[in-house]
Backbone bond lengths (Angstrom), bond angles and torsions (degrees), N, CA, C in turn:
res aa  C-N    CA-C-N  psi(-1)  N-CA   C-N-CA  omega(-1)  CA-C   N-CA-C  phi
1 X - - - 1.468 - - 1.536 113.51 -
2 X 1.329 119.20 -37.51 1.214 128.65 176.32 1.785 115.54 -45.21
3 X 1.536 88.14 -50.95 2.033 89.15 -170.80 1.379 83.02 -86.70
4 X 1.322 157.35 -15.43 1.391 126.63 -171.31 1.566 123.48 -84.70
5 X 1.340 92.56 -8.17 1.632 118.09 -177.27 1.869 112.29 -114.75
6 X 1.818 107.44 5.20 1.170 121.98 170.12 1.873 89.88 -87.26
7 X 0.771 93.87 -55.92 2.166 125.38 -164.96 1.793 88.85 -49.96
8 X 1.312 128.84 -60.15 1.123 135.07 179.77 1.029 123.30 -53.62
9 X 1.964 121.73 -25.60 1.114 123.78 169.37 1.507 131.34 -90.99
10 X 1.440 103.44 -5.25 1.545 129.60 -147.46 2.074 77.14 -117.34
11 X 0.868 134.62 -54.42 1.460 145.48 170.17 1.610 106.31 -43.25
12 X 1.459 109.93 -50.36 1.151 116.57 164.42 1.432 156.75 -48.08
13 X 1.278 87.77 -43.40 1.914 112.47 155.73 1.570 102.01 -100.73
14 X 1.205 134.56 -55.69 1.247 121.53 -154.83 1.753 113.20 -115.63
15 X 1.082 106.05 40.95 1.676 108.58 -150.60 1.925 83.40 -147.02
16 X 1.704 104.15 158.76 1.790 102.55 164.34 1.514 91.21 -147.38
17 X 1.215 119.45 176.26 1.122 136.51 169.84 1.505 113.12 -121.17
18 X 1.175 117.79 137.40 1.379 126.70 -171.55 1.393 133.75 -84.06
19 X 1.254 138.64 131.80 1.440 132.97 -167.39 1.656 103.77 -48.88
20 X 0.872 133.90 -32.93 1.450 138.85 -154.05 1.727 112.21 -90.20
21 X 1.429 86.56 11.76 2.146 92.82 -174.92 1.192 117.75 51.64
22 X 0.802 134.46 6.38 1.502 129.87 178.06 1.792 123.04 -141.62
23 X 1.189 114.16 15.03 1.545 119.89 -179.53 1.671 94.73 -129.12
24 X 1.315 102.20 143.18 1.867 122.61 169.33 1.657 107.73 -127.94
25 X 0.796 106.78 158.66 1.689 98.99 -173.90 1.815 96.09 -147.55
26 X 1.404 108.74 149.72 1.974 104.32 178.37 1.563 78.84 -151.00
27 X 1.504 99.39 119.65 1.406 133.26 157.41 1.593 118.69 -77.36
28 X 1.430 109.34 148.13 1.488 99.40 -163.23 1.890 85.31 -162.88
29 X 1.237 125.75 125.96 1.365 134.10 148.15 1.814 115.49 -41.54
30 X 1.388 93.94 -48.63 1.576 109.39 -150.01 1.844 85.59 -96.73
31 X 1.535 126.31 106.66 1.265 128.38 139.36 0.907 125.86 -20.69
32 X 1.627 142.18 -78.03 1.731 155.83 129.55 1.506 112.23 20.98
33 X 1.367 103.39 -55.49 1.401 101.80 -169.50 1.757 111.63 -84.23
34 X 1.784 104.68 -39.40 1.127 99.78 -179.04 1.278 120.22 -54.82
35 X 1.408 118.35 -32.75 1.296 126.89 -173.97 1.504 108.00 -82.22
36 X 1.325 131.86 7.34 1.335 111.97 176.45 1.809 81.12 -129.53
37 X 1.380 135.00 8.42 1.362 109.67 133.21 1.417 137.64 -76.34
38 X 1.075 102.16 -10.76 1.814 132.96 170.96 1.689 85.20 -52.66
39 X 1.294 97.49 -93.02 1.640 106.26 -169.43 1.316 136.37 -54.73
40 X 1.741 106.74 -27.03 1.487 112.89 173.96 1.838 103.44 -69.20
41 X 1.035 111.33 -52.47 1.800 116.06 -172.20 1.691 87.65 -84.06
42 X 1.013 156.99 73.85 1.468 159.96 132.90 1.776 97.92 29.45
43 X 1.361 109.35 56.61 1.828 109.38 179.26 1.667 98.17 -88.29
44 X 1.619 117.27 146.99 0.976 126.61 -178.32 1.900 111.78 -85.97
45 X 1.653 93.01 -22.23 1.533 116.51 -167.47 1.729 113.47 -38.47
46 X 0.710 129.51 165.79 1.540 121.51 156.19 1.475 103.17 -110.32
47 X 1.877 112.37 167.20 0.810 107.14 -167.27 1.482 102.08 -117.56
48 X 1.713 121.03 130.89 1.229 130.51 -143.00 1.774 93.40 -117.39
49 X 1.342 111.18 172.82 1.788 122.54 172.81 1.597 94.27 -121.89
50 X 1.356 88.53 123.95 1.878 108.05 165.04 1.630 101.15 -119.73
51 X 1.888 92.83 141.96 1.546 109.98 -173.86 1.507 81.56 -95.27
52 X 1.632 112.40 162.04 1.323 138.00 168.38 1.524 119.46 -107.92
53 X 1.457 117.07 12.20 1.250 112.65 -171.03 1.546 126.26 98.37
54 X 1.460 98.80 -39.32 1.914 91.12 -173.05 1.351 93.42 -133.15
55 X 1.827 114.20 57.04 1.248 104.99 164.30 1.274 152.93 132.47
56 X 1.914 79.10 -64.50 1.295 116.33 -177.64 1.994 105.17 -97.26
57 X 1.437 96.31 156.49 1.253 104.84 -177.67 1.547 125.16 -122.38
58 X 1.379 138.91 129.77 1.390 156.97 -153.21 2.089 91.57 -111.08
59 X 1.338 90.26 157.72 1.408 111.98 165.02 1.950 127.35 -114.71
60 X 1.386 112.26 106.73 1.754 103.68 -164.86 1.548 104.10 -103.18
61 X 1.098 98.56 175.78 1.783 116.91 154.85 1.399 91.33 -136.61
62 X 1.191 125.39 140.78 1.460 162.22 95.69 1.513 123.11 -14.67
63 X 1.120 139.94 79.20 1.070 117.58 151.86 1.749 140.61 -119.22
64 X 1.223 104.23 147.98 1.790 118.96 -156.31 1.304 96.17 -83.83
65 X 1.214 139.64 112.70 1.625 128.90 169.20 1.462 112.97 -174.54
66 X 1.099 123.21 79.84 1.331 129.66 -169.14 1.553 121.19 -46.95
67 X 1.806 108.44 -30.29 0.706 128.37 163.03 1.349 132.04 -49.38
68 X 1.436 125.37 -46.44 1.157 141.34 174.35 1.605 109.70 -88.85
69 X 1.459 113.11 -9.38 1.712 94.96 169.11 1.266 101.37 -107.85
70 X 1.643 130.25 -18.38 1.563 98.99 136.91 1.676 145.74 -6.24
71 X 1.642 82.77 -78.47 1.523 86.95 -173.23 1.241 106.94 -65.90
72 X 1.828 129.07 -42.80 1.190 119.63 178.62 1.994 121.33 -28.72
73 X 1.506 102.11 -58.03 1.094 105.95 -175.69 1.435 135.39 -73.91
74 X 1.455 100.81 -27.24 1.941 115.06 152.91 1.531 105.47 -51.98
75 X 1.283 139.50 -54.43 1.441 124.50 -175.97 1.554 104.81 -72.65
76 X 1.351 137.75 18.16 1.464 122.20 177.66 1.711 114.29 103.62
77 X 0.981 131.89 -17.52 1.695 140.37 -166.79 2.400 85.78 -72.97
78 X 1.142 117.23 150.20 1.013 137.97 149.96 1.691 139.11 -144.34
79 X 1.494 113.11 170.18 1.582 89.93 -173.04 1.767 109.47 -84.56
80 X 1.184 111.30 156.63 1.611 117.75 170.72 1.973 97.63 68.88
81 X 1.576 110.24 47.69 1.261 103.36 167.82 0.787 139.92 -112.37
82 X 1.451 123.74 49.12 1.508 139.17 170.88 1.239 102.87 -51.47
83 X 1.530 112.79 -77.79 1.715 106.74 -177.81 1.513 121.92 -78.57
84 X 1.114 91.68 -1.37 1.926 88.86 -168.60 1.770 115.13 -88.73
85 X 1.122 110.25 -26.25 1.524 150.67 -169.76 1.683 88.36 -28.83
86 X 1.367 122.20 118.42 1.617 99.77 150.57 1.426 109.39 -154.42
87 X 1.192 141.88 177.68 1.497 136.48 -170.25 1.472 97.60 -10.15
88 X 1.767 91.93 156.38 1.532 108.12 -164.80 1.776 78.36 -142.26
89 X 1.624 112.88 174.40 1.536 128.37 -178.22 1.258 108.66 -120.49
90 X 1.705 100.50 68.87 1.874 100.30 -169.12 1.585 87.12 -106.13
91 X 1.423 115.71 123.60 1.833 125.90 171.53 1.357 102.93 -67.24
92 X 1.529 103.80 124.56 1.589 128.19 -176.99 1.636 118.82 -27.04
93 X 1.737 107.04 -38.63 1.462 133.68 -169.98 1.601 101.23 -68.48
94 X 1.054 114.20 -19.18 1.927 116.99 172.62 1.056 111.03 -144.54
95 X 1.456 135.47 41.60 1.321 151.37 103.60 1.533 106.15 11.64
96 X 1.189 106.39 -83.76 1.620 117.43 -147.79 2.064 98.95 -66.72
97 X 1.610 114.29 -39.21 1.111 143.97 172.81 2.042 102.14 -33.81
98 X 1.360 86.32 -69.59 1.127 118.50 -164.68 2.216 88.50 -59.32
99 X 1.116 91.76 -73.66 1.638 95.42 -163.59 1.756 97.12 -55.34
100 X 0.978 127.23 -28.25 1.980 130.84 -179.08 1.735 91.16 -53.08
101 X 1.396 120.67 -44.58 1.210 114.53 -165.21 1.605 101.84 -83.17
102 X 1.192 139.98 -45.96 1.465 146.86 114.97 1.709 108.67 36.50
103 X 1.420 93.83 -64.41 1.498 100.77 -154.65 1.644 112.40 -91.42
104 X 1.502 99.04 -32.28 1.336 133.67 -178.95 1.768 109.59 -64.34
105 X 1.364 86.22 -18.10 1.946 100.06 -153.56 2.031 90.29 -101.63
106 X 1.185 113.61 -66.41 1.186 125.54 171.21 1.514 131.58 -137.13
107 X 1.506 102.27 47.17 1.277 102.65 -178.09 1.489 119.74 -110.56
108 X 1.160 138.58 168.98 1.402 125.81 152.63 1.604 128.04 -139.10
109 X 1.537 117.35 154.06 1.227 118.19 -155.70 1.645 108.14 -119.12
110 X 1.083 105.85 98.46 1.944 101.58 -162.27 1.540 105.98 -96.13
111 X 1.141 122.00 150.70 1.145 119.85 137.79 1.610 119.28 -139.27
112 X 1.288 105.28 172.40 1.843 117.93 -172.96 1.655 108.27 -156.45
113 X 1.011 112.58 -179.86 1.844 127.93 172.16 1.764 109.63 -112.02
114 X 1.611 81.01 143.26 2.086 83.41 -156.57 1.939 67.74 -72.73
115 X 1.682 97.02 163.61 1.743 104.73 166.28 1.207 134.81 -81.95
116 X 1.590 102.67 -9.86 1.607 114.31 163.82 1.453 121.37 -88.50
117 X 1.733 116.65 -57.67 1.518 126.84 -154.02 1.874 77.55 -94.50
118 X 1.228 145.31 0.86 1.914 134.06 -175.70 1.806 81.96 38.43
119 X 1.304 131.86 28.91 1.777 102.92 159.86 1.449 108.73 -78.19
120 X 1.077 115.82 169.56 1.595 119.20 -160.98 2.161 83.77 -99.47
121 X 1.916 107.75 141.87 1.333 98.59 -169.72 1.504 74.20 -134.78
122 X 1.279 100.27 157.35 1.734 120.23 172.95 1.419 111.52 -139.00
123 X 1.387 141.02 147.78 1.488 147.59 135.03 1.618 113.34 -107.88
124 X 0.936 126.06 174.67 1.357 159.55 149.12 1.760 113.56 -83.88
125 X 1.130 110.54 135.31 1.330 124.08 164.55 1.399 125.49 -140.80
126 X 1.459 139.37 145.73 1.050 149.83 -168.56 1.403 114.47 -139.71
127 X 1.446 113.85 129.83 1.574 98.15 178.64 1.769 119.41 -150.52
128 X 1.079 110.76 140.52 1.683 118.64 -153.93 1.807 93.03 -132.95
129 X 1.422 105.22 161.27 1.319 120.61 169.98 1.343 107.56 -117.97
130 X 1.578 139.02 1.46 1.423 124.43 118.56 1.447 160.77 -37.82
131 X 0.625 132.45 88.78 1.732 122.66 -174.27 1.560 108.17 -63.10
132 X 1.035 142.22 -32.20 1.520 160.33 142.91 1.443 117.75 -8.86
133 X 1.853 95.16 -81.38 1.315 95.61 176.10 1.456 104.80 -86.18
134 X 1.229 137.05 11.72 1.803 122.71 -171.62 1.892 81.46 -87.66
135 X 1.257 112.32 -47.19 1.849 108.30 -175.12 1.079 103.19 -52.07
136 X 1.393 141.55 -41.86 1.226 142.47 -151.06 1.653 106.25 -74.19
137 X 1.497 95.51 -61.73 1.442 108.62 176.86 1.361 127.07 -53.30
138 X 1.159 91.84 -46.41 1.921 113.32 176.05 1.553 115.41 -52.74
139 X 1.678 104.34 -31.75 1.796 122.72 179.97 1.574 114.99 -81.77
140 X 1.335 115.63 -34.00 1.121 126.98 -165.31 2.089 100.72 -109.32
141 X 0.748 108.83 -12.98 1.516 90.01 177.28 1.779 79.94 -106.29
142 X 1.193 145.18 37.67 1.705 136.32 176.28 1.727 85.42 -134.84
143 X 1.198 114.05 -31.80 1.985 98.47 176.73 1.489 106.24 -93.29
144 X 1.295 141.63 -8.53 1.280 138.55 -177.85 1.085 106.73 -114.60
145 X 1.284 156.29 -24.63 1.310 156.97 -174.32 1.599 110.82 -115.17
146 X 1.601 107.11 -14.96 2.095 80.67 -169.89 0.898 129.32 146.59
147 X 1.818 95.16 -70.04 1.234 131.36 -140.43 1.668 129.09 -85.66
148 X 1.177 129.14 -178.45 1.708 101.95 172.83 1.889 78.20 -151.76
149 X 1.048 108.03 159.14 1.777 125.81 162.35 1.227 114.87 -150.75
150 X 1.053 125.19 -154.94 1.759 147.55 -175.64 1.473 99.61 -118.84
151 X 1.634 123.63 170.93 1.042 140.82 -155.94 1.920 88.61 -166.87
152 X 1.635 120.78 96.47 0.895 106.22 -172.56 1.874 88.36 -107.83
153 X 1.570 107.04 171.41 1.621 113.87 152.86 1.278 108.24 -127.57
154 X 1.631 96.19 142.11 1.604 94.04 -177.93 2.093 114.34 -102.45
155 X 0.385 105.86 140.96 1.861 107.55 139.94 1.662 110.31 -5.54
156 X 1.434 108.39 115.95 1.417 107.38 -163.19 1.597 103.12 -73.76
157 X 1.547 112.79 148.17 1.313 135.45 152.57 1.630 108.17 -23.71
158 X 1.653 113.36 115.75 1.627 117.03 174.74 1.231 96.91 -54.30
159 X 1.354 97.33 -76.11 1.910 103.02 -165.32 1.744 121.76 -53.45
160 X 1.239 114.24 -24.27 1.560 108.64 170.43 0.835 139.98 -101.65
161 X 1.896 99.64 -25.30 1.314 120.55 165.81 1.785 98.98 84.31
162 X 1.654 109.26 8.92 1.755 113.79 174.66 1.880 100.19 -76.15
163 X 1.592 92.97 135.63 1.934 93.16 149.72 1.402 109.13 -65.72
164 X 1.723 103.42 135.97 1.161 88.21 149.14 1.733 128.82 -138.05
165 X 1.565 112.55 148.40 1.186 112.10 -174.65 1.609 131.49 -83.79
166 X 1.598 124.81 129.35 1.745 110.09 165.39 0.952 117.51 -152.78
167 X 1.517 97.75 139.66 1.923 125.42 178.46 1.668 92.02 -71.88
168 X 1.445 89.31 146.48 1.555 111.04 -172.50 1.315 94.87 -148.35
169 X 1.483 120.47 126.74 1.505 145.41 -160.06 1.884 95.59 -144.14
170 X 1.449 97.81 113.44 1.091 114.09 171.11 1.477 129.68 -71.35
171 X 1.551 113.97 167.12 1.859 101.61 -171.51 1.572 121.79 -45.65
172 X 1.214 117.31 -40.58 1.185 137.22 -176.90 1.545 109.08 -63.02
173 X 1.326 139.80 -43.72 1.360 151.39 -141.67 1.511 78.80 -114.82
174 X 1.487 121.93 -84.82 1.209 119.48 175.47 1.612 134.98 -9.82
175 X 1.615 100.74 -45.25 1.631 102.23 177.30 1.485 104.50 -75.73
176 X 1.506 121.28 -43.91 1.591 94.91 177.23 1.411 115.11 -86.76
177 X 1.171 130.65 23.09 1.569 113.97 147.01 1.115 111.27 -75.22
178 X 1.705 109.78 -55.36 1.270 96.75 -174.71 1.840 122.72 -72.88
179 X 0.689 112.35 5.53 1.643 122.13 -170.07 1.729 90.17 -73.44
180 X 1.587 106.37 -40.14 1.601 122.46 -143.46 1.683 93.55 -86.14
181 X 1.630 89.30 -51.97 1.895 95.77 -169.71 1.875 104.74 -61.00
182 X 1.335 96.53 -64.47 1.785 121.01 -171.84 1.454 108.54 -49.72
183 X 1.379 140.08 26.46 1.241 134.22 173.94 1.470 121.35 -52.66
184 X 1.338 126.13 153.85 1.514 126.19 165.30 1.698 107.89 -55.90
185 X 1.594 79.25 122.50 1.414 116.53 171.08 1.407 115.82 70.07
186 X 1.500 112.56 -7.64 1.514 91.48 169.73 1.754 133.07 -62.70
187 X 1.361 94.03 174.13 1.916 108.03 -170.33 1.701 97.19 -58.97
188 X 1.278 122.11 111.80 1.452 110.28 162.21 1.423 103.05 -154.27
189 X 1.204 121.98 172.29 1.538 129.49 155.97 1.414 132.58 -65.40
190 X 1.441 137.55 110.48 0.938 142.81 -153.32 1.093 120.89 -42.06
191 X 1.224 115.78 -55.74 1.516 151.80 -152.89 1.940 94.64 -68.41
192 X 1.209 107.48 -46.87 1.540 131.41 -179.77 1.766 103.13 -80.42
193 X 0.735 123.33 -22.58 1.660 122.92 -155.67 1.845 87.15 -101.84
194 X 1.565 113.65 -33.01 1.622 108.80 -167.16 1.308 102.66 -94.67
195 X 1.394 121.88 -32.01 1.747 132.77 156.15 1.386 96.64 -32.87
196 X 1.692 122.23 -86.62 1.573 130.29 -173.39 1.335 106.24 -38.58
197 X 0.922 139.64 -54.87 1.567 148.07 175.38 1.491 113.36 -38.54
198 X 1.818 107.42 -72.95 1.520 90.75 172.14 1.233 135.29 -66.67
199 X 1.134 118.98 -18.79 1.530 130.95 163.65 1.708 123.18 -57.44
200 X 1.013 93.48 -33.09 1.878 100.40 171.43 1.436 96.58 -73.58
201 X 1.306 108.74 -52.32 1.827 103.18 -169.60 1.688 104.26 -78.83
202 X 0.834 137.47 -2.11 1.740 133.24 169.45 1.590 111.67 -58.13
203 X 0.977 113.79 150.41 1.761 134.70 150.87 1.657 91.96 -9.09
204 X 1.720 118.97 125.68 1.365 125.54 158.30 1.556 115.97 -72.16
205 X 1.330 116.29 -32.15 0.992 117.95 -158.14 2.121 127.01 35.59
206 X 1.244 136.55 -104.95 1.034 129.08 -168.02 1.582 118.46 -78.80
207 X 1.119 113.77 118.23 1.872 103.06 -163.81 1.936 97.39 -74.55
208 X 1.200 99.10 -18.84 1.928 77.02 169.05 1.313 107.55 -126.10
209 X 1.306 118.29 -163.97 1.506 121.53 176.93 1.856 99.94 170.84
210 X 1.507 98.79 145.53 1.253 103.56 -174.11 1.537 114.90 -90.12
211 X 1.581 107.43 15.90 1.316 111.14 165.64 1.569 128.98 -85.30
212 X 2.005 100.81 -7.20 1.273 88.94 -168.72 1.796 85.00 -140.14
213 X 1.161 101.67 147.53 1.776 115.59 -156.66 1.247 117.90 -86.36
214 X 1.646 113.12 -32.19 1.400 104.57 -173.58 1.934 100.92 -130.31
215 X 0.910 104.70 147.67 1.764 113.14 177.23 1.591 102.04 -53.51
216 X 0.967 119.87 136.45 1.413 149.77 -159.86 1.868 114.16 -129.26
């Protein structure tokens, strides 16, 4: 249940569902990974190369199962939902599952040195062209995790001319998401899983903060 509700979140940002009810597709830069979502979730799919238009080339799975885009679409997922996107019916208990794929899908994990104290500072970022689901998400990872952040909007997209929206989770808030999402051995992307990693082990700096609610 864990990776299928990782897969749901990772489907979510980086995944569509197809007019035809019965095709799901999960886009992936990284070959490596697609292929060890192939194998971690037991997919029969092969793993195919999609062009983006200018060139460049992505790594997918395909998958055929009417069954499973069922359920996709009973919890809230639809096709062409960039903007349409809004609360989804993910149970609190794979929350963190769900948002790992979240982060993995369109998230990012920064860090830098403040310019005064050179301590090493990190946030989390997440970013959607919904306002819908950014409330949704923003509500539900703040009643299951803790936590509190910002909800910024930026300056619309040149080329699409989309708003777009992002939650921004500070160093402090940031480590227990990721503390929560990034567990041993779960399904994630490497690249993201060794980000979460050094960030847990970095400089604590402030032992409280009014971003995160309960002592830890």
């Amino acid at each position: 249940m864990p990776s299928l509700w990782y897969m749901v979140g990772l489907i979510t940002t980086d995944g569509c569902l197809s007019k035809d009810k019965r095709h799901v597709e999960i886009t992936a830069k990284d070959k490596s990974y697609v292929a060890s979502l192939k194998e971690r979730l037991g997919l029969k799919a092969g793993v195919g190369r999609k062009a983006d238009g200018k060139g460049k080339y992505a790594h997918r799975i395909q998958i055929a199962n009417v069954t499973f885009y069922n359920f996709l679409t009973a919890i809230g997922l639809i096709p062409a939902k960039s903007l349409k996107l809004k609360a989804l019916k993910v149970p609190y208990t794979f929350f963190r599952d769900f948002l790992r794929g979240v982060i993995d899908g369109d998230g990012s994990i920064r860090r830098w040195k403040h310019n005064i104290n050179q301590h090493e500072q990190w946030n989390l970022t997440i970013y959607s062209a919904s306002s819908a689901f950014v409330e949704w998400l923003f509500s539900m990872t703040k009643k299951v995790l803790k936590i509190n952040g910002r909800i910024h909007r930026c300056k619309k997209i040149k080329s699409t001319h989309r708003q777009l929206y992002i939650i921004k989770y500070g160093k402090v808030a940031a480590k227990v998401i990721l503390k929560e999402c990034y567990y041993p051995f779960a399904l994630s992307l490497e690249r993201k899983n060794r980000l979460a990693k050094e960030c847990l082990s970095s400089y604590k700096g402030w032992e409280t903060s009014k971003t995160v609610f309960q002592k830890r």
